[in-house]
C-alpha positions as CSV (number, residue, x, y, z in Angstrom):
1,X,-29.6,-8.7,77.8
2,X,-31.7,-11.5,79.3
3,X,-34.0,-13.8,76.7
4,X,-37.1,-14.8,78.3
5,X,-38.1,-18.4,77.2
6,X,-42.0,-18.2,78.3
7,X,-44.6,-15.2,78.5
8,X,-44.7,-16.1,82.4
9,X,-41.1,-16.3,82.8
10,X,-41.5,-12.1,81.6
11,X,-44.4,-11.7,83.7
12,X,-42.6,-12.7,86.7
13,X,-39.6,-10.3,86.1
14,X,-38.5,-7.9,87.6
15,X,-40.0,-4.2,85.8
16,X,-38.5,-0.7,86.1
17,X,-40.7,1.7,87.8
18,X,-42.3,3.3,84.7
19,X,-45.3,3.5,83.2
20,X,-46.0,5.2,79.9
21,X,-48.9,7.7,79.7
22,X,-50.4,7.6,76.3
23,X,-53.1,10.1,76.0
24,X,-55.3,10.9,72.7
25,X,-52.9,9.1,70.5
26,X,-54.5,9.0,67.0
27,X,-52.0,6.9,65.7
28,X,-52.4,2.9,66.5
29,X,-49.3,2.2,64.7
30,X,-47.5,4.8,67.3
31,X,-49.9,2.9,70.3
32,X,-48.1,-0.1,68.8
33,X,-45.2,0.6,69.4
34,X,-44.9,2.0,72.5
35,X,-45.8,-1.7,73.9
36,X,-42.6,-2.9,72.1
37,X,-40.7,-0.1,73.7
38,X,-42.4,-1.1,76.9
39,X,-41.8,-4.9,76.8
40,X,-38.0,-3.9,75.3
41,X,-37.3,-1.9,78.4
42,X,-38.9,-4.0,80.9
43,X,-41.3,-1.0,82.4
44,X,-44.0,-2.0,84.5
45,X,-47.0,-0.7,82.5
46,X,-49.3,1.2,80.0
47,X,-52.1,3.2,81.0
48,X,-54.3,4.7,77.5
49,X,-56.4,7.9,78.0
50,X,-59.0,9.6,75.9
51,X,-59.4,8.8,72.1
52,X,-56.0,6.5,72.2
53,X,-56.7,3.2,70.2
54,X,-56.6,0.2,72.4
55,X,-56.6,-3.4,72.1
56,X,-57.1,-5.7,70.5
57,X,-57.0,-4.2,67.2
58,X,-55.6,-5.1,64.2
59,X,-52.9,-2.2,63.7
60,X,-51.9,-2.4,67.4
61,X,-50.8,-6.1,67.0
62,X,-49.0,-5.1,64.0
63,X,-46.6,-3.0,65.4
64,X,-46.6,-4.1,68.7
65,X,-45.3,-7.8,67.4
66,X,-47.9,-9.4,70.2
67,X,-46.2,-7.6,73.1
68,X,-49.8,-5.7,73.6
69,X,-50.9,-9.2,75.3
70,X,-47.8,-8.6,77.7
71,X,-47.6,-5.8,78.9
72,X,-49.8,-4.7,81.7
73,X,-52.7,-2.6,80.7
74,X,-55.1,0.2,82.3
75,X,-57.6,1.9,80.2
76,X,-59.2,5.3,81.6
């Protein structure tokens, strides 16, 4: 597993292929968590649809332990 020292030194990384879909997700602890699982797996992104929470929001950051200001981000 590598340890990243710096948010940029992620950034640059390489990502798997992946982006997770979350669509209509009531839950922002859930939303929260799927940016750790994100950032933990090194995918290349999160796209949030319909009612899903997004960030910044005080639940999100909870659970995501910052990662939501990593991981890349689209909001439909």
């Amino acid at each position: 597993m590598r340890k990243f020292k710096t948010i940029e030194e992620f950034k640059q990384s390489e990502k798997n292929p992946i982006i997770i879909v979350l669509d209509n997700i009531r839950s922002l602890n859930n939303v929260g968590s799927f940016f750790r699982t994100a950032d933990s797996f090194l995918l290349e992104g999160i796209y949030l649809c319909g009612i899903t929470g997004k960030p910044p929001h005080r639940e999100i950051e909870k659970n995501s332990i910052r990662s939501d200001i990593i991981s890349r981000l689209e909001i439909f």
